[in-house]
C-alpha positions as CSV (number, residue, x, y, z in Angstrom):
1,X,23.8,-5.4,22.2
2,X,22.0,-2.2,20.9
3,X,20.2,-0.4,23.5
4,X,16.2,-0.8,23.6
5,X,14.9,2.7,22.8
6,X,10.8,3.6,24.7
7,X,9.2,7.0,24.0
8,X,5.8,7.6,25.5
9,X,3.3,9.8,23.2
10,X,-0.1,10.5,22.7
11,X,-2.6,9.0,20.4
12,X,-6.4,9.6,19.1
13,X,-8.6,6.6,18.7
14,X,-10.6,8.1,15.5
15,X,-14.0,6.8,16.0
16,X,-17.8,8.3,15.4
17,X,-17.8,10.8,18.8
18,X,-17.3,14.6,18.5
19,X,-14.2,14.3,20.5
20,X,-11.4,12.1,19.8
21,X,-10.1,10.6,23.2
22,X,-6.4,10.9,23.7
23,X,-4.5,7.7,24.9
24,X,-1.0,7.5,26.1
25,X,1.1,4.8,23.9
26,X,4.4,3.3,24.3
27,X,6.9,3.4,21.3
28,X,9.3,0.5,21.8
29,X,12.0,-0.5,19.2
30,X,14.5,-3.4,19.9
31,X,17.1,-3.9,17.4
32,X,18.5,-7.0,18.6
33,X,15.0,-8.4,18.7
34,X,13.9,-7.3,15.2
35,X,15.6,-4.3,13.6
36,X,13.1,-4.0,11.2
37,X,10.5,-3.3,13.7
38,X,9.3,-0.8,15.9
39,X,6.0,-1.8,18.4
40,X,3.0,0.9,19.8
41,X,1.5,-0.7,23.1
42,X,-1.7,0.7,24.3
43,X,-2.8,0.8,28.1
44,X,-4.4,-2.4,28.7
45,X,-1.9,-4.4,26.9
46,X,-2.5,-4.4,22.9
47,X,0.5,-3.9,20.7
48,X,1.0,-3.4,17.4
49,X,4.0,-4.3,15.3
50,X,4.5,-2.4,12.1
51,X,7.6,-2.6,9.7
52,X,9.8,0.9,10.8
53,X,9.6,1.3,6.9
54,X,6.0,1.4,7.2
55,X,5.9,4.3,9.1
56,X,8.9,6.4,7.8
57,X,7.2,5.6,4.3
58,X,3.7,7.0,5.8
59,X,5.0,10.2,7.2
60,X,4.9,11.5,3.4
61,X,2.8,9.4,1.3
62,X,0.2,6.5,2.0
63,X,1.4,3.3,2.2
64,X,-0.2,0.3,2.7
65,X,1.3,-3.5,3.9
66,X,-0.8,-6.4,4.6
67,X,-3.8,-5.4,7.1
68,X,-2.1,-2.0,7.4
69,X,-2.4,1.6,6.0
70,X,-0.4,4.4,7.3
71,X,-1.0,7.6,5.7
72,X,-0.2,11.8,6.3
73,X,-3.3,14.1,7.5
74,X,-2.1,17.2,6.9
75,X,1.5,18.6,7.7
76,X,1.5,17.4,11.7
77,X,-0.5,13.9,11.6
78,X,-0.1,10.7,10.5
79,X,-3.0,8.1,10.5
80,X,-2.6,4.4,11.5
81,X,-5.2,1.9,9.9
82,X,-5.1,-1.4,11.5
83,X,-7.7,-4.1,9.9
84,X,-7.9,-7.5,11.6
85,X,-10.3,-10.5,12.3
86,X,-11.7,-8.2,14.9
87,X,-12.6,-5.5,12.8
88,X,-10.7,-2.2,11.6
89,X,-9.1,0.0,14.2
90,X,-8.3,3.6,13.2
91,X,-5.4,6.1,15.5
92,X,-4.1,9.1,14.4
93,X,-0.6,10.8,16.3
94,X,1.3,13.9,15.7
95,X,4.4,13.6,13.6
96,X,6.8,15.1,15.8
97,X,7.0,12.0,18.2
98,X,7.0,9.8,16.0
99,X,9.9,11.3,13.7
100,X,12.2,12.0,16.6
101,X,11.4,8.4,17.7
102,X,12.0,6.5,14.5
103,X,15.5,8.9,13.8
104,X,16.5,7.7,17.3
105,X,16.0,4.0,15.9
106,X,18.5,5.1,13.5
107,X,21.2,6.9,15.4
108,X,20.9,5.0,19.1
109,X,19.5,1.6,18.4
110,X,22.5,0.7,15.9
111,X,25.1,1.8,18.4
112,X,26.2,-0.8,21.2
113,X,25.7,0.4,25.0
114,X,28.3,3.2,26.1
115,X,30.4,1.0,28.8
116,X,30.8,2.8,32.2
């Protein structure tokens, strides 16, 4: 059993004010649920499932899957573009959490739990 690997971070709900309002998100990734997978839950309970790929693939170039486009803004930003029934939905984080979050899906979440 892999461990389950949560990172908090911080992310900006692009929209039409002057100031982009910070949120706190949860990065989850289960391997034993879906390896493939990594989920960002937002305070009052939406989550978002995207492809791990997705999101390694967006840190350098845009990338698009289904409803989805992830894309680099500048050198410390990636952009999340989520389009549903309910219309588009447009966040943007820095990098850094996200890289040290998605290598530690690589190096911790393949590993099985350190026995005491």
């Amino acid at each position: 059993m892999a461990p389950v690997i949560h990172e908090q971070a911080e992310a900006w709900l692009v929209n039409d004010t002057p100031d982009l309002p910070a949120v706190p998100v949860d990065l989850l990734y289960d391997a034993d649920q879906d390896p493939r997978t990594v989920h960002v839950s937002f305070p009052g309970g939406d989550d978002w499932a995207f492809g791990r790929d997705l999101l390694e693939g967006g840190l350098h170039s845009p990338t698009e899957r289904g409803g989805v486009r992830v894309w680099p803004c500048g050198r410390t930003q990636l952009v999340v573009e989520v389009h549903s029934k309910d219309g588009v939905e447009v966040v943007q984080f820095d990098s850094a959490p996200l890289i040290r979050f998605l290598h530690r899906t690589h190096t911790e979440g393949t590993k099985p739990p350190a026995h005491a």
